[in-house]
N, C-alpha and C positions, 0 to 999 in steps of 0.2 A: 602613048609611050612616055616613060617618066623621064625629066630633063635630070641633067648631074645634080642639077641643087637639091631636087628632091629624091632623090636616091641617097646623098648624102648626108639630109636630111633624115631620112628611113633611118641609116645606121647610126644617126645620133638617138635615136629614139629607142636602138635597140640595146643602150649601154646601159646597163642598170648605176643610178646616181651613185650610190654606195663604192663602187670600182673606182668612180673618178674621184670621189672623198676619199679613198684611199690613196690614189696614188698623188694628190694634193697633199695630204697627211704625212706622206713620205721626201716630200718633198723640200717639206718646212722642217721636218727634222733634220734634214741633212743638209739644207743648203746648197744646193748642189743640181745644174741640171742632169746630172747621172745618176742613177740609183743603180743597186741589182733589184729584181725582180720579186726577191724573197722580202725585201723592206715593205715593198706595197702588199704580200700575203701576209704581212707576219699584223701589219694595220687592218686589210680587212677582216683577218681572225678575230683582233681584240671587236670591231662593230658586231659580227655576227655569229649570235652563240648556236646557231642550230648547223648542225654540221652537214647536213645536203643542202640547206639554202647556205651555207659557203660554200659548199665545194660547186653548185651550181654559177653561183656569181662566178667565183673565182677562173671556172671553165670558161663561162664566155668572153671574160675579160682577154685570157689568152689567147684566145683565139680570134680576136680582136686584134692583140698586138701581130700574133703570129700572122695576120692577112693581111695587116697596116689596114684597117678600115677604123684606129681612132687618129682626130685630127692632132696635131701636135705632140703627138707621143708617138714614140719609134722603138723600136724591140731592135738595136744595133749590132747584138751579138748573142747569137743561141750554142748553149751546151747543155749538154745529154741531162744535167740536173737544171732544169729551169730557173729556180728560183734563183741560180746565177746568171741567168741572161740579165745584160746589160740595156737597165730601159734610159732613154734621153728624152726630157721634155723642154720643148724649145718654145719661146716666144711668137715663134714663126714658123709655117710650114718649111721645111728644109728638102731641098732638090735630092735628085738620086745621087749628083755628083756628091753632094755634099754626106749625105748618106753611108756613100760606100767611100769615105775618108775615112768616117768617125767608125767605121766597120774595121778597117785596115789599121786604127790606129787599137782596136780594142785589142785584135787579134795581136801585141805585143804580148795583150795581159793574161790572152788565153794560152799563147805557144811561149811564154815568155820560163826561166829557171826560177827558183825561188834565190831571195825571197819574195812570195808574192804580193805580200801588202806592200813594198815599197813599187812594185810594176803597177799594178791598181792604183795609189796613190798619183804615181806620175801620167798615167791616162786620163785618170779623173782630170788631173789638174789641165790637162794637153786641152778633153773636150771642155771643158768647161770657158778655158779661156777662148777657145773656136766658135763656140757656141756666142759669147758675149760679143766677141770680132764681127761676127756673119749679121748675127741682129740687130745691132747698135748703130746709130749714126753718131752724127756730130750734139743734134739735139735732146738725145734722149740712148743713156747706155741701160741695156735690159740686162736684168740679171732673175733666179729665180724666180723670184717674187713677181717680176714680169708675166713667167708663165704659168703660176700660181692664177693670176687674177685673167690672163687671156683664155687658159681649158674653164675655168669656173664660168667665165663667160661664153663662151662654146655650147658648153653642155647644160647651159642653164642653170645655175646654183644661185642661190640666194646670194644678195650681193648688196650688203648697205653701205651710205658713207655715213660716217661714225663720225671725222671729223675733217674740217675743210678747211683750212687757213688760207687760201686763194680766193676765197671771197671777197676779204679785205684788204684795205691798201696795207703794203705794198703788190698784194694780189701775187705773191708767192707764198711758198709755207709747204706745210704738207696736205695731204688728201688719205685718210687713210679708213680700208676699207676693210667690213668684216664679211668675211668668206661662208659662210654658210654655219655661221656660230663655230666655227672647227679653228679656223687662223686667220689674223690679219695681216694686211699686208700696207704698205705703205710708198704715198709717190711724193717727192721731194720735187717740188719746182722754185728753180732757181732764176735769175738774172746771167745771162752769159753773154760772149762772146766765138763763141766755139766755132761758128760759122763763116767766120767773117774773113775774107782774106783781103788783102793788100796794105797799103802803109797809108791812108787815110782815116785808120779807126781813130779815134782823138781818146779811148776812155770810156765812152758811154758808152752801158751795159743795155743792149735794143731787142737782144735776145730771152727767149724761156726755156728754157733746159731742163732735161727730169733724169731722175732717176730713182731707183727700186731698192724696197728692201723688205726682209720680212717682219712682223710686230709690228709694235711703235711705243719705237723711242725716241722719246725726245731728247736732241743733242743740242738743244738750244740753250 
């Protein structure tokens, strides 16, 4: 009998790479851990000019999201035209509770009056911020780019580092990695304090703190 990891395993095997390079793709364009679902068809169209090997990918990819058999990607909210189903990609697997919030909160945007890009606008903004709340600690706030480089790593994607500033003193700086020749992404490690409670801290910064972003830019 196959144990969970390897069942799991099975269905990572059975995503064709391309779906997850699309919807990484989609990602980085928008910033954003919400997309509709039409953003990641509209990126795997431009990868794939033969239109049964799209519309094959494209099929299993839904029905993928449609079962939840991918990991950190959730199909949050389905209508009768798919390519407006609202996908969320999280840094972390996310509970059912939490699941059927970000469902409740979509469904403003589905039953909501016009105008509608300003109800869309104010969901996105709702999950998004839920999204960075739910994931985040004190030492390390994830934002896309987070989930960017966790599905890449899931699903196996080429994954270099390009440049590391934490090698040397003061052993902070960035780390920034390229995604499979398609996007990079970037982790800031810093000196903090974020962790620390009570009224003995003196000043010294004993902490390392990160955070995400997409590219790389230097703001130094």
């Amino acid at each position: 009998m196959a144990t969970q990891n390897q069942v799991q395993t099975n269905q990572i095997q059975q995503i064709d790479k391309r779906a997850i390079i699309a919807i990484i793709k989609a990602i980085a364009e928008s910033d954003s851990f919400i997309i509709p679902y039409g953003a990641i068809m509209d990126v795997l169209d431009e990868m794939i000019e033969d239109t049964d090997e799209y519309s094959k990918v494209e099929n299993e990819l839904y029905d993928a999201l449609y079962e939840g058999r991918l990991k950190y990607v959730y199909d949050i909210y389905q209508f009768d035209d798919s390519s407006a189903d609202l996908i969320v990609v999280s840094p972390e697997e996310l509970s059912k509770e939490q699941l059927q919030i970000l469902h409740e909160i979509a469904s403003v945007y589905a039953y909501g009056d016009p105008p509608y890009h300003k109800l869309y606008d104010a969901v996105v903004t709702v999950i998004n911020n839920l999204i960075e709340k739910w994931t985040s600690d004190c030492l390390e706030v994830k934002h896309p780019a987070t989930a960017i480089f966790v599905l890449a790593k899931e699903y196996g994607l080429d994954i270099k580092v390009i440049e590391n500033e934490t090698k040397r003193e003061p052993y902070t700086g960035r780390i920034v990695y390229d995604i499979n020749g398609i996007v990079t992404v970037t982790k800031r490690v810093f000196y903090c304090n974020n962790c620390i409670n009570g009224d003995w801290f003196n000043g010294t910064f004993i902490e390392k703190c990160a955070t995400w972003e997409i590219g790389n830019q230097d703001t130094d």
